[in-house]
C-alpha positions in Angstrom: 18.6 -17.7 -22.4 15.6 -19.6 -22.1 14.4 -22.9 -24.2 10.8 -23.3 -26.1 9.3 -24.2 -22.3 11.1 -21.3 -20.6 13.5 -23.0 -18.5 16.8 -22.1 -17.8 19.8 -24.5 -19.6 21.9 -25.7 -17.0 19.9 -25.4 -13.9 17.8 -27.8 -12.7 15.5 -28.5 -9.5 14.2 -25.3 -7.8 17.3 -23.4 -9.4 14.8 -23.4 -12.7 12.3 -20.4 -13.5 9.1 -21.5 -13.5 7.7 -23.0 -16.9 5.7 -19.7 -17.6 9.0 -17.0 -17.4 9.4 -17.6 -21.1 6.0 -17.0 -22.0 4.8 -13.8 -23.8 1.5 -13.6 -22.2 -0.4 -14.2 -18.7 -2.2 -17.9 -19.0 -5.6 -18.5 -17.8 -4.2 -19.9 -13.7 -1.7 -16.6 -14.1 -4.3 -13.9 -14.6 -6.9 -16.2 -12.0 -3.8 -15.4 -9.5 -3.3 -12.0 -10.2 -7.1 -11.1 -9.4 -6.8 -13.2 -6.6 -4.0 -11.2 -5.3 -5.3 -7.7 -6.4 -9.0 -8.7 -4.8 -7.6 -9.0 -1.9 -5.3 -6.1 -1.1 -8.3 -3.9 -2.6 -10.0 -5.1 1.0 -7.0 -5.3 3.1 -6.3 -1.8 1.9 -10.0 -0.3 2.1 -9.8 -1.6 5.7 -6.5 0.0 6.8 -7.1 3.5 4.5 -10.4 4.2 5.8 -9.1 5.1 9.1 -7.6 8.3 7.4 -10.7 8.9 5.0 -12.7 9.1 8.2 -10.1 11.0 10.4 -11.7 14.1 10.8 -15.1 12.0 12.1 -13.3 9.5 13.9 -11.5 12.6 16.3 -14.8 13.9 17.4 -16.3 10.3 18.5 -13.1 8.6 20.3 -11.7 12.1 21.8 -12.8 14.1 24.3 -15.1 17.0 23.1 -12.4 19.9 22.7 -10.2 21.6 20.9 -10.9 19.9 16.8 -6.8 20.2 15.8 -6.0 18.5 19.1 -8.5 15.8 18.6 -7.4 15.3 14.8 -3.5 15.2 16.1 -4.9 12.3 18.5 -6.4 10.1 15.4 -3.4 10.7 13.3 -1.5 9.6 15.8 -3.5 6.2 16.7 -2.8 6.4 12.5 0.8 6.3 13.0 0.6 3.9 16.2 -1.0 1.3 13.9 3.1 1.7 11.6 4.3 0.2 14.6 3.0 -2.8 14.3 3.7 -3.5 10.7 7.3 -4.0 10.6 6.2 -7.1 13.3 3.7 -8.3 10.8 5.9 -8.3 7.9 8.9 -10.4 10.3 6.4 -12.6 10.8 3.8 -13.2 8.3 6.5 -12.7 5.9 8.6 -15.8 7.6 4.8 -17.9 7.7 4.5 -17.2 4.0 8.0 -18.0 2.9 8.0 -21.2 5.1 4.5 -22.3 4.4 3.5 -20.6 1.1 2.3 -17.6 0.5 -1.4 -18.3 -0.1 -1.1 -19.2 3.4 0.4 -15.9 4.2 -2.6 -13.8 2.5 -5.2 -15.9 3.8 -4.5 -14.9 7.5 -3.6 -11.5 6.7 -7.3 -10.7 5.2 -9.1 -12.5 8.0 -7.0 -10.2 10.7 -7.5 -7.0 8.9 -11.3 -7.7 8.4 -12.0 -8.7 12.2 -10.4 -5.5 13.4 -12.2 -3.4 10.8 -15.4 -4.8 12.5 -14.1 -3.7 15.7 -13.4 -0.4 14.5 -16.9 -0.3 12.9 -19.0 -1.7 16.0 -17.2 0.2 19.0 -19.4 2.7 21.1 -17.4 5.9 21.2 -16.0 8.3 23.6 -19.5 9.4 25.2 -20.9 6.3 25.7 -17.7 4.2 27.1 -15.2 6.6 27.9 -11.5 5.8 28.1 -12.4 2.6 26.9 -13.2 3.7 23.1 -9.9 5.0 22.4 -7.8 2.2 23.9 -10.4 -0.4 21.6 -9.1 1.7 18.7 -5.8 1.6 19.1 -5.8 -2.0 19.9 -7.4 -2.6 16.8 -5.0 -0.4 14.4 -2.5 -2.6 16.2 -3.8 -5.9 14.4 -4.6 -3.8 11.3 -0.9 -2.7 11.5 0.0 -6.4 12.0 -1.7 -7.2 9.3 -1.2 -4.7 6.5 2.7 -5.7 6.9 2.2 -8.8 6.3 0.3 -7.8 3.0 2.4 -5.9 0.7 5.3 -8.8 0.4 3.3 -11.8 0.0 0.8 -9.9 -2.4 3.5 -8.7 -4.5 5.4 -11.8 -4.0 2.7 -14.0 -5.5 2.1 -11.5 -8.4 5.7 -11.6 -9.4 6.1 -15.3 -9.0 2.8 -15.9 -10.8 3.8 -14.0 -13.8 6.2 -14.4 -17.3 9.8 -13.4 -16.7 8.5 -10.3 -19.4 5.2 -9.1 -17.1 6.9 -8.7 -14.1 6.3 -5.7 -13.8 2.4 -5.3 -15.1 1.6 -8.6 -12.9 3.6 -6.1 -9.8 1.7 -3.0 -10.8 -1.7 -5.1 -10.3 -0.1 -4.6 -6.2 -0.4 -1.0 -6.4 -3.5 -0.7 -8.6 -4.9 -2.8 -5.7 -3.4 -0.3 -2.8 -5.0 2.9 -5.0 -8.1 0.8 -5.6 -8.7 0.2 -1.5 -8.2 3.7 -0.9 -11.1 4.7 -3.9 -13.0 2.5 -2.3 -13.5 4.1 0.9 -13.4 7.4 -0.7 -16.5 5.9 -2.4 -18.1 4.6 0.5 -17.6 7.9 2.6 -19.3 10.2 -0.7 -21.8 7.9 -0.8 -22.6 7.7 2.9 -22.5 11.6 2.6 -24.6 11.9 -0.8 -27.0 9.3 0.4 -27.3 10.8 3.9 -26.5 14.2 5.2 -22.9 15.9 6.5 -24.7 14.9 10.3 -25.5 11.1 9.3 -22.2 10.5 8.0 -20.7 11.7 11.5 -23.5 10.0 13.1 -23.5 6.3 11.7 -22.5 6.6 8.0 -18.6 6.0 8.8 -19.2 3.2 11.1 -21.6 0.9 7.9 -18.2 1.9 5.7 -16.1 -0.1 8.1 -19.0 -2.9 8.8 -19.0 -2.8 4.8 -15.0 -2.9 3.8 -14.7 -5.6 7.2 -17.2 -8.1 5.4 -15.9 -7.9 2.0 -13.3 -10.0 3.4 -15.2 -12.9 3.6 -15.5 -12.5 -0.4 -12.0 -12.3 -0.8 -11.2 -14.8 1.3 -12.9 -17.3 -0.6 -11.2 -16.2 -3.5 -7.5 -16.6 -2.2 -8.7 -19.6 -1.2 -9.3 -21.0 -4.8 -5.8 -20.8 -6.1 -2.7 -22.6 -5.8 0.4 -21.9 -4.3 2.9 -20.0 -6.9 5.2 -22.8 -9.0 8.2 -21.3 -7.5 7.7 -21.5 -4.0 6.7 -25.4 -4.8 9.3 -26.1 -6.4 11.8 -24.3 -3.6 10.4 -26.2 -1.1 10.4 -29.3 -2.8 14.1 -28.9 -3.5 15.6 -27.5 -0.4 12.5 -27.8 2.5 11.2 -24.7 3.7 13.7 -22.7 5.7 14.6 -22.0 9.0 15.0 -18.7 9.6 13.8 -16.0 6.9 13.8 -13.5 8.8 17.5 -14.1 10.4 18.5 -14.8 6.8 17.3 -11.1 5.4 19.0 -9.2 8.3 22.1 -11.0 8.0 22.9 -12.5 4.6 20.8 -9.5 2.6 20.8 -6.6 4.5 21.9 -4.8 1.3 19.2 -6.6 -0.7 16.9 -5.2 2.7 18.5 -1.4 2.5 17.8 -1.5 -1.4 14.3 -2.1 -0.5 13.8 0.7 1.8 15.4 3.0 -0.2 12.9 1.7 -3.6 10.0 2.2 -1.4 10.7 5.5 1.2 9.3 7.9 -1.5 6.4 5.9 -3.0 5.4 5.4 0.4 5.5 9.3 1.9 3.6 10.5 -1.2 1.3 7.6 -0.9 -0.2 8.9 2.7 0.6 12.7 1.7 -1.1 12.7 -1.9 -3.6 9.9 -1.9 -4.6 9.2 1.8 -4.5 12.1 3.6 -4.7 15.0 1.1 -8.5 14.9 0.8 -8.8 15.7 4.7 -5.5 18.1 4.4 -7.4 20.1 1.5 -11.0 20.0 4.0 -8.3 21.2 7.0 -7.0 24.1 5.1 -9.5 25.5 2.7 -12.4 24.6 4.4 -13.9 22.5 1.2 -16.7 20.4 2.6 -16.0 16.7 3.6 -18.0 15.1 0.8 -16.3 17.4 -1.7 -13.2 16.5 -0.7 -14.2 13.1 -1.3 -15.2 13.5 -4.9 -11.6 15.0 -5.5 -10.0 11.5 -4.1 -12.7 9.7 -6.1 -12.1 11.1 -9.3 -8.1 11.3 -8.9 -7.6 8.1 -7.9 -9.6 6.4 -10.5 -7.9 8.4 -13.2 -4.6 6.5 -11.8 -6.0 3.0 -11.7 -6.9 3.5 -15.4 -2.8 4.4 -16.3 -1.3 2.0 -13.6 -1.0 -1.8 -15.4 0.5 0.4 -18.6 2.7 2.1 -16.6 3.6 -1.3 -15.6 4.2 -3.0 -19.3 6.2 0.3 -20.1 8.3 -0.7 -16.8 8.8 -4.1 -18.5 9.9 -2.4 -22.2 12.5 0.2 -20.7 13.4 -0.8 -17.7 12.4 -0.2 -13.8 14.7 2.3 -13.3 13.6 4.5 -15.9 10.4 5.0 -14.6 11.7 5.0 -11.1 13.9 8.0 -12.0 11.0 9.8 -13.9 9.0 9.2 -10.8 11.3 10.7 -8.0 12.1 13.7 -10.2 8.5 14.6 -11.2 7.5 14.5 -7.3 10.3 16.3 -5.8 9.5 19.1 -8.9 5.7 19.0 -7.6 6.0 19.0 -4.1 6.3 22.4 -3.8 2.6 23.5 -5.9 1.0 20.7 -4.7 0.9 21.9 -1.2 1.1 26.0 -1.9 -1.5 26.3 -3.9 -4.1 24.9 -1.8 -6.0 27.9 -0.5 -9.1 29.0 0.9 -11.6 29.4 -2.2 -10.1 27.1 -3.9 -12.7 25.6 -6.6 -13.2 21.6 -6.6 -12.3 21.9 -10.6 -8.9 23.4 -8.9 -8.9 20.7 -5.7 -9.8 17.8 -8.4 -7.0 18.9 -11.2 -3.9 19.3 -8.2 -4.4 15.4 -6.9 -4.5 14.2 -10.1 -1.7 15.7 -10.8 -0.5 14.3 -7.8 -1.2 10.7 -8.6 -0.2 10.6 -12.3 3.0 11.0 -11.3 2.7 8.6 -8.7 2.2 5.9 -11.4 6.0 6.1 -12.0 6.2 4.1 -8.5 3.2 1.9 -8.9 3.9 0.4 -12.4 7.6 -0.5 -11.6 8.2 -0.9 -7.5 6.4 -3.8 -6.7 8.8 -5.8 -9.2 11.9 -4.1 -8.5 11.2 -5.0 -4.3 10.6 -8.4 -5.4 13.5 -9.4 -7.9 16.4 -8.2 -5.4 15.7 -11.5 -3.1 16.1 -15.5 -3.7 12.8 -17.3 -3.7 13.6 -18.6 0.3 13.0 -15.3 1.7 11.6 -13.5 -0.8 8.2 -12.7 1.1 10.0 -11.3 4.3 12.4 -9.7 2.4 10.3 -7.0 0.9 7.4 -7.4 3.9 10.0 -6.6 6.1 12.0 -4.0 5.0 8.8 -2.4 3.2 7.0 -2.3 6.3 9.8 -0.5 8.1 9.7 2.0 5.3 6.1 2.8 5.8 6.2 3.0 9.3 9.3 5.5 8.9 8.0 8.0 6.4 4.3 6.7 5.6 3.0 6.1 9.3 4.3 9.7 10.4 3.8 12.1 7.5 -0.2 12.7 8.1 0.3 13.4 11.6 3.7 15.9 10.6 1.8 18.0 7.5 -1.5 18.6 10.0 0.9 19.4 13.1 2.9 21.9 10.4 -0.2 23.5 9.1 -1.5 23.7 12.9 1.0 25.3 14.0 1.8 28.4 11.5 4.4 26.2 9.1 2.0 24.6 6.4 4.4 26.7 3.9 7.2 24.4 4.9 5.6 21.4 4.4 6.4 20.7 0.5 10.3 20.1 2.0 10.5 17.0 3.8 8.5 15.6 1.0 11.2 17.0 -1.7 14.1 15.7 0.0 12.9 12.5 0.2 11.9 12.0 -3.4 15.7 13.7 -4.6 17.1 11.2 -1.9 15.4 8.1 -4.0 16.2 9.3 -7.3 19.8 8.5 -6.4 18.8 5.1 -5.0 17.0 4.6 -8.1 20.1 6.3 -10.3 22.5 3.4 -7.8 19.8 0.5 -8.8 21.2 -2.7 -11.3 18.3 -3.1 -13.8 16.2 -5.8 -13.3 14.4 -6.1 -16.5 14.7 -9.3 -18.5 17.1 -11.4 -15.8 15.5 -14.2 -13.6 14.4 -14.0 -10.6 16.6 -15.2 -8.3 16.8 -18.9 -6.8 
């Protein structure tokens, strides 16, 4: 129970919740952070999604001039080389932002996802440098990688810390409108590019003015994370106890459950996240032959549809509950993994293409609107940032980083009917993790 200022009766020092948890509505500073936050992952994820949007253009100018499914393999696979590094970023710029704040935390993250988005952008290709261009992009999907890890958990951190005790979960959705909002972004940029252009100008220069575009809209957003202050929580932590020594040491050891419950919130989200929303406009392109800038219009007008349901979605996750949600989530995907991938065929209409991702990502709402908060609220303030960077990161590298490169190796290689599965197993797999979940819904966050 909370008093008329929202603080906890009998706690005192960093132990209290912020003065805003007993507030019914976002204040003014509140809803500056939240855009601050959201702003921000909209360009750290434009930066790191393009990669995908572009895969199918990126093979022919890094690869050697060959077979096009090999070539596709070899991008998807630089894709999935840039997971590695995101369990490394989230250690890391997860312990920087719990021991020095996690403004800090975002600030460095955008300026090393925008640099190597440049690169990415400004690199002669195969032709022109050789064995050169595809070692430049895999060095620079590395610091992406890096980056991106370090991302998720301080974003979502300094939503949920920034927000009422009963908006967790709309102020945690803002994370995940952000994630969907990058990828429409360079959906956008790639139909324009097409639209504007011609199907040989996009191949020719088009892609690389996407990445020179989403790589300086981090200068933008930089300046805007720069104009807020640090969360009241972490302040007040530090002020309390100093910043701690170990975060990372901390997670693995005294809440490796806490870190396990994390994975297991996140696994599904994050497969249908790279099958359903990254990936599926270039998996509809490989299989029914649907031009590229078609294909593009499907992601455009899918993905915006979500963004629209998202933050309610997220005030529903703070009226029932997050596992409610959660539950409705797993069960819808597993139930539409198996049309979403067999009724893709050749002749397939764009009404057709356009209807089946939407599909696709109204369900995935479930997990936008309530994971965010859920990661967040299983951790104490002290390592709160690395553990959900962490953890999260590991569970995108594990069944985000690898399921592009596994549904076009499938359909390559004679099994594409298969590929609804691994997919379906997953998402039953996290409805009982979700089923296993204590509610989080109206308790503190933890000091």
């Amino acid at each position: 129970m909370t008093n008329a200022i929202g603080t906890t009766p009998g706690l005192t020092g960093a132990d209290q919740v912020h003065p805003a948890a007993g507030t019914q509505r976002l204040t003014g500073a509140q809803k500056k952070a939240v855009v601050a936050a959201t702003l921000g992952t909209i360009v750290e994820y434009t930066d790191w999604v393009i990669y995908a949007t572009f895969a199918s253009i990126l093979a022919r100018e890094y690869f050697p001039a060959g077979d096009s499914l090999t070539a596709l393999l070899s991008v998807f696979a630089v894709f999935a080389v840039g997971f590695v590094m995101r369990p490394v970023g989230g250690a890391v710029l997860g312990a920087f932002a719990d021991r020095y704040g996690r403004k800090a935390g975002l600030t460095i993250s955008i300026l090393l996802m925008s640099v190597a988005s440049l690169i990415i952008g400004l690199c002669p290709g195969y032709e022109s440098i050789g064995i050169a261009a595809p070692i430049i992009l895999v060095f620079s999907r590395l610091v992406q990688g890096f980056s991106a890890g370090g991302e998720f958990g301080s974003a979502s951190t300094f939503l949920v810390e920034s927000a009422p005790a009963n908006r967790r979960a709309f102020a945690g959705s803002w994370q995940w409108f952000a994630i969907n909002a990058g990828t429409l972004v360079s959906f956008v940029l790639g139909y324009a590019l097409a639209v504007l252009g011609s199907e040989s100008g996009l191949t020719d220069w088009g892609w690389r003015v996407a990445f020179v575009i989403a790589a300086l809209l981090g200068l933008i957003t930089l300046w805007i994370r720069l104009s807020v202050g640090e969360t009241e929580v972490f302040t007040k932590r530090v002020a309390a106890e100093g910043r701690p020594k170990s975060p990372v040491v901390d997670v693995l050891f005294k809440h490796r459950k806490d870190a396990l419950r994390v994975i297991g919130i996140a696994m599904a989200g994050n497969l249908l996240n790279y099958i359903w929303m990254v990936s599926y406009p270039s998996y509809i392109h490989l299989v029914t032959g649907m031009p590229v800038r078609d294909t593009l219009l499907v992601g455009v007008i899918s993905v915006t549809i979500s963004l629209l349901l998202i933050p309610f979605v997220g005030l529903l996750a703070d009226k029932i509950g997050r596992k409610p949600v959660l539950l409705t989530f797993a069960l819808a995907s597993a139930a539409w993994a198996w049309p979403s991938f067999s009724l893709l065929q050749p002749g397939i209409t764009l009404f057709q293409a356009t209807a089946m991702m939407t599909v696709s990502m109204i369900i995935m709402t479930g997990f936008a609107g309530a994971g965010a908060a859920m990661m967040a609220e299983q951790f104490p303030a002290r390592v709160r940032v690395t553990g959900v960077a962490l953890p999260y990161a590991l569970s995108v590298t594990l069944f985000g980083g690898t399921a592009p490169y596994i549904t076009t190796a499938m359909n390559g290689g004679g099994y594409g009917s298969y590929i609804w599965i691994y997919p379906a197993i997953v998402c039953l797999a996290a409805a009982v993790v979700y089923a296993r979940l204590p509610e989080t819904k109206g308790k503190p966050l933890l000091s």
